[in-house]
C-alpha positions in Angstrom: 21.1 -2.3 -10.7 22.3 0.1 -13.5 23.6 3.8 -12.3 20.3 4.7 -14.1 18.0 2.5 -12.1 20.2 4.1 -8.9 19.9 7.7 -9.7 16.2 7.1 -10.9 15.1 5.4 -7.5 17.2 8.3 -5.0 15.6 10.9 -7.1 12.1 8.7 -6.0 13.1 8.8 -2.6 14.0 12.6 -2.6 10.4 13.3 -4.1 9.3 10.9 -0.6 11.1 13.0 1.4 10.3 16.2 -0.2 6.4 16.2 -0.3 6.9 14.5 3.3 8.3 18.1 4.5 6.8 20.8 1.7 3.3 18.7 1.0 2.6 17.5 -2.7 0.6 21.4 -3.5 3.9 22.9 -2.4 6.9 20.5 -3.3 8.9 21.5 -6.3 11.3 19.9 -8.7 13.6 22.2 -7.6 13.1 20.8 -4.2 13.3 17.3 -5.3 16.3 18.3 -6.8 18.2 20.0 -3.9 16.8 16.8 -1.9 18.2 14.1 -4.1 21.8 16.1 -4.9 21.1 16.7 -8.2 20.6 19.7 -10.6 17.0 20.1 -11.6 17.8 19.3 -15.4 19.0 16.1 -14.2 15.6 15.5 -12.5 14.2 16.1 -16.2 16.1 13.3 -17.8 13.9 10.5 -15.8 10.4 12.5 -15.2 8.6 14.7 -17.7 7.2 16.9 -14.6 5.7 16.1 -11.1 3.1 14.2 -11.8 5.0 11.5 -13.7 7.3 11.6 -10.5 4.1 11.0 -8.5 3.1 8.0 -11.0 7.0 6.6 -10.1 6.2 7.1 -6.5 2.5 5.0 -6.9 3.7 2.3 -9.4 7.2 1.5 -6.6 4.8 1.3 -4.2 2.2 -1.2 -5.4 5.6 -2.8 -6.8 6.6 -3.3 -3.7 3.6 -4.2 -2.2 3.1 -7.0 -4.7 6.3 -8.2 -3.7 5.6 -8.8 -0.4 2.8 -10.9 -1.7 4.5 -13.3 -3.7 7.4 -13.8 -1.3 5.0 -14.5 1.5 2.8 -16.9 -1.1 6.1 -19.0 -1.5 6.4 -19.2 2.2 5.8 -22.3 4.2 2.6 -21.0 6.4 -0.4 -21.4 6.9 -2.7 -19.5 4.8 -3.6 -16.8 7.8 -0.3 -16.8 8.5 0.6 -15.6 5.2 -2.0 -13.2 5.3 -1.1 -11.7 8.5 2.7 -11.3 6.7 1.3 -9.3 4.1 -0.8 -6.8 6.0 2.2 -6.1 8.5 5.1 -5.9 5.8 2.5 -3.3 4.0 2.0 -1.7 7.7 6.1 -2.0 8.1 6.7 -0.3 4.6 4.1 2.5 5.3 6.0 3.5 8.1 9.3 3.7 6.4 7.4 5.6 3.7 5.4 8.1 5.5 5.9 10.4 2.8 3.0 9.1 1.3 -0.2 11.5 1.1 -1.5 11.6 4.2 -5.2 10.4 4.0 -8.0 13.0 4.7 -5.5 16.0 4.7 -5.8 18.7 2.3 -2.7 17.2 -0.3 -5.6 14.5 -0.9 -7.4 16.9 -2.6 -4.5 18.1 -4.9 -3.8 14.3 -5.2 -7.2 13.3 -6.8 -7.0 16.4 -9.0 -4.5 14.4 -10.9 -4.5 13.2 -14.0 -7.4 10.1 -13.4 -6.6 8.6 -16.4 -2.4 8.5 -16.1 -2.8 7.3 -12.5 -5.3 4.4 -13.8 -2.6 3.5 -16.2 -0.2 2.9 -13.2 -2.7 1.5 -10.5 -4.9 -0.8 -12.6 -2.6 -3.2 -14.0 -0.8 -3.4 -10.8 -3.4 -3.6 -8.1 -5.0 -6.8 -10.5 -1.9 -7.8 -9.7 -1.6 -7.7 -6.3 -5.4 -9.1 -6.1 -4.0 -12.0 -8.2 -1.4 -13.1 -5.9 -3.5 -13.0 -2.9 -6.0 -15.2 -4.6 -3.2 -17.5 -4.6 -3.0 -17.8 -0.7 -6.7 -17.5 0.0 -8.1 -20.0 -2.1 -5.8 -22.7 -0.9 -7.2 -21.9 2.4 -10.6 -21.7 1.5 -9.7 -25.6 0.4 -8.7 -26.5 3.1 -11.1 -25.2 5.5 -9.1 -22.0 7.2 -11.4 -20.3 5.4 -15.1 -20.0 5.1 -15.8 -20.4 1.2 -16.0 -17.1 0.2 -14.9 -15.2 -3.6 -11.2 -15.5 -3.3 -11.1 -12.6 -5.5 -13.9 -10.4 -3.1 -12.1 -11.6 -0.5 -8.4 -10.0 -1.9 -9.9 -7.1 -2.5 -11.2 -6.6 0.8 -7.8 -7.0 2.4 -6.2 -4.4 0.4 -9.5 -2.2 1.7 -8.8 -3.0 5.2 -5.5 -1.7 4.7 -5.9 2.4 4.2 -8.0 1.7 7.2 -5.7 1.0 9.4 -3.7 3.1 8.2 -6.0 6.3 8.5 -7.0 5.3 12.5 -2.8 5.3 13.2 -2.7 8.6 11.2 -5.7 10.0 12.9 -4.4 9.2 16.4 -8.0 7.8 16.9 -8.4 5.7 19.9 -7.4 2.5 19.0 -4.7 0.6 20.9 -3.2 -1.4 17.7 -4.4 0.0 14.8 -3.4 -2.0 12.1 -3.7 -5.6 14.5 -7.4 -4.7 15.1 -8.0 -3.7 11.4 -6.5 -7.5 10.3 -8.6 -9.0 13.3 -11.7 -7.2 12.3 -11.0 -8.4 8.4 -10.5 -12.2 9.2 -13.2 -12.4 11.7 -15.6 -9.5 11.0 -18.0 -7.5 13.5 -20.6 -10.0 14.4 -20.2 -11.4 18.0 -19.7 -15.4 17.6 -23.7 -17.1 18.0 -23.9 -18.1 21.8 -23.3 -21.9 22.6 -26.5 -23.5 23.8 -26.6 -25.2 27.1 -27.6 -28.8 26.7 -30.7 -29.5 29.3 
């Protein structure tokens, strides 16, 4: 990695840390700045202003995320297996990355003030992405039988919407033993209670 691409991704991971402790509404660059080690005009060479720091955080994210999806899809597993992979290396790099915006607190609101149209920019291309590659592990499985024969694409999507669900029952402290392991379970086998087996006469 160039000293560019290095100084680029710790001043990324002072802007994690940064909104982490101040919130987004409150971080500054100056913040970032003192975080990272840097001087502020240094800050101004890779990002235009916040925001565009914001976009960097979002598009390393998904990045990463669609990572974890191809290397699991090249995996030798079984198709729920590489599912299950996917959902707990994203649970594994929320954690490290808790510096994300914390769902249903009041920096969501400053968050979806943002510039809609820069953030689709980032996100769209990415998350087709991401929806892409899981196709690739869940329509082998729908062939051969592990799964029911569902829309591979409906069916990618849904994981990545089971996801932020898990995620806001761990952040919520609600009462659920294993947040993210029942959100998973509750994706690949749903809410319905399995038809009862009838008793031959």
């Amino acid at each position: 990695m160039s000293k560019d691409c290095d100084k680029r991704q710790a001043i990324l991971a002072a802007a994690r840390r940064a909104i982490t402790e101040h919130g987004y509404a409150r971080a500054t660059v100056e913040d970032i700045a003192a975080e990272a080690g840097v001087a502020k005009g240094t800050v101004y060479l890779y990002f235009k202003d916040k925001a565009d720091i914001v976009d960097g955080l979002v598009e390393q994210t998904l990045e990463d995320g669609l990572a974890t999806v191809r290397a699991n899809a090249a995996c030798e597993a079984a198709p729920v297996e590489k599912l299950r992979a996917v959902f707990m290396g994203w649970a594994e790099m929320a954690r490290q990355r808790a510096g994300g915006v914390p769902l249903s607190s009041p920096d969501a609101i400053h968050f979806a003030s943002l510039d809609v149209d820069r953030l689709e920019r980032v996100v769209r291309p990415r998350m087709r992405a991401i929806i892409e590659a899981l196709v690739e592990i869940i329509r082998p499985g729908i062939a051969s039988g592990d799964f029911r024969p569902v829309n591979p694409y409906l069916a990618a999507a849904l994981l990545i919407h089971y996801f932020p669900a898990g995620i806001l029952v761990e952040r919520q402290q609600l009462p659920v033993e294993n947040p993210l392991e029942e959100a998973l379970d509750a994706y690949l086998h749903g809410i319905l209670a399995a038809p009862a087996t009838k008793e031959k006469p």
